[in-house]
C-alpha positions as CSV (number, residue, x, y, z in Angstrom):
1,X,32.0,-41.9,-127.5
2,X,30.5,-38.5,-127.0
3,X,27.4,-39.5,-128.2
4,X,27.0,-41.8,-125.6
5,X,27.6,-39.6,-122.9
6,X,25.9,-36.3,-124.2
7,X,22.0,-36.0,-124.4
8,X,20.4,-35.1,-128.0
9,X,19.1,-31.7,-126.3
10,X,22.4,-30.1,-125.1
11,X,23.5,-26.4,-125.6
12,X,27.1,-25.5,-127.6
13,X,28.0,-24.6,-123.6
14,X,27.2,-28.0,-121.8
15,X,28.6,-30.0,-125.1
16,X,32.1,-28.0,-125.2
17,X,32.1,-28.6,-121.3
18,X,31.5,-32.4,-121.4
19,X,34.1,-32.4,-124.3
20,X,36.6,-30.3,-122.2
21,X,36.2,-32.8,-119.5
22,X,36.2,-35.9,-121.7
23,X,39.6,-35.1,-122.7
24,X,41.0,-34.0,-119.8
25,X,39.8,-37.8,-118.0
26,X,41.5,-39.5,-121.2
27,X,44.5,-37.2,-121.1
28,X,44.7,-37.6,-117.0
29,X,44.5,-42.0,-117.7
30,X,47.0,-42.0,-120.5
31,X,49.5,-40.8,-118.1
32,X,48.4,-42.8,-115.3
33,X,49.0,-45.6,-117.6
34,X,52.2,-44.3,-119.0
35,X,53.4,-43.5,-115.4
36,X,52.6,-46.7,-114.5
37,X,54.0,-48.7,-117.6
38,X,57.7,-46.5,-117.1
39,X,57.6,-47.5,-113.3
40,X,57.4,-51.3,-113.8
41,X,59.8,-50.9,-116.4
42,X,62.3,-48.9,-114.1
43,X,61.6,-51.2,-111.3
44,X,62.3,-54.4,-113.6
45,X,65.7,-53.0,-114.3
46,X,66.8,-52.3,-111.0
47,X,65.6,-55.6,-109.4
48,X,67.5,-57.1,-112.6
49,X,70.5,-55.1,-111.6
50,X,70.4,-55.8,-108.1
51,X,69.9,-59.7,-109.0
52,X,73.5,-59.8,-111.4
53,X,75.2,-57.7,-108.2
54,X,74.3,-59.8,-105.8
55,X,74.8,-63.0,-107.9
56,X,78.3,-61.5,-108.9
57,X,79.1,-61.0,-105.0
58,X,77.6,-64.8,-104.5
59,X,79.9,-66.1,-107.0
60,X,83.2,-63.9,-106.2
61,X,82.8,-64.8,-102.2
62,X,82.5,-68.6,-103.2
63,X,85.7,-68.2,-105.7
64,X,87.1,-67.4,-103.0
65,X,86.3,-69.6,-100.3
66,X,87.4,-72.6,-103.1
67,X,90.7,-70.7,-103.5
68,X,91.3,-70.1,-99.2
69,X,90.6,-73.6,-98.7
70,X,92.8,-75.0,-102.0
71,X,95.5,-72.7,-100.2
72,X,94.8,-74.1,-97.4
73,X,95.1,-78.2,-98.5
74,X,98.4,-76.7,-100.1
75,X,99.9,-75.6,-97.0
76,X,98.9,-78.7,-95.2
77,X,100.3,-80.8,-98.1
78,X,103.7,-79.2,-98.0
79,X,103.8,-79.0,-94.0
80,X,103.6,-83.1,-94.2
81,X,105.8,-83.8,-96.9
82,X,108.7,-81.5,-95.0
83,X,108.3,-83.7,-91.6
């Protein structure tokens, strides 16, 4: 509080500086802590955005390996039943 920080024998000039500077420190930490709030926020959305991409890639690429290697037993299956 300002009466914490400012002695009982101050002039108007050294209280309306220490109050100046006062709110400029609180004004300069509430957007350090905004900043800093918005960046975790941005950075938990693009980790979680990377995570579903490369999931979705994980799960398309094994779709697909199932599907080459049904084809596969397929073709095998109909090259033995023509011999």
């Amino acid at each position: 509080t300002m009466e914490e920080i400012l002695p009982e024998s101050c002039s108007l000039e050294e209280y309306l500086r220490q109050v100046q500077e006062v709110s400029i420190l609180s004004a300069v930490r509430d957007s350090q802590a905004s900043t800093q709030q918005t960046f975790k926020q941005k950075l938990s959305d693009i980790t979680s955005l990377e995570w579903q991409n490369a999931r979705s890639k994980f799960v398309l690429s094994s779709q697909q390996s199932k599907a080459s290697v049904y084809e596969q037993q397929q073709a095998a299956g109909m090259e033995g039943a023509a011999t």
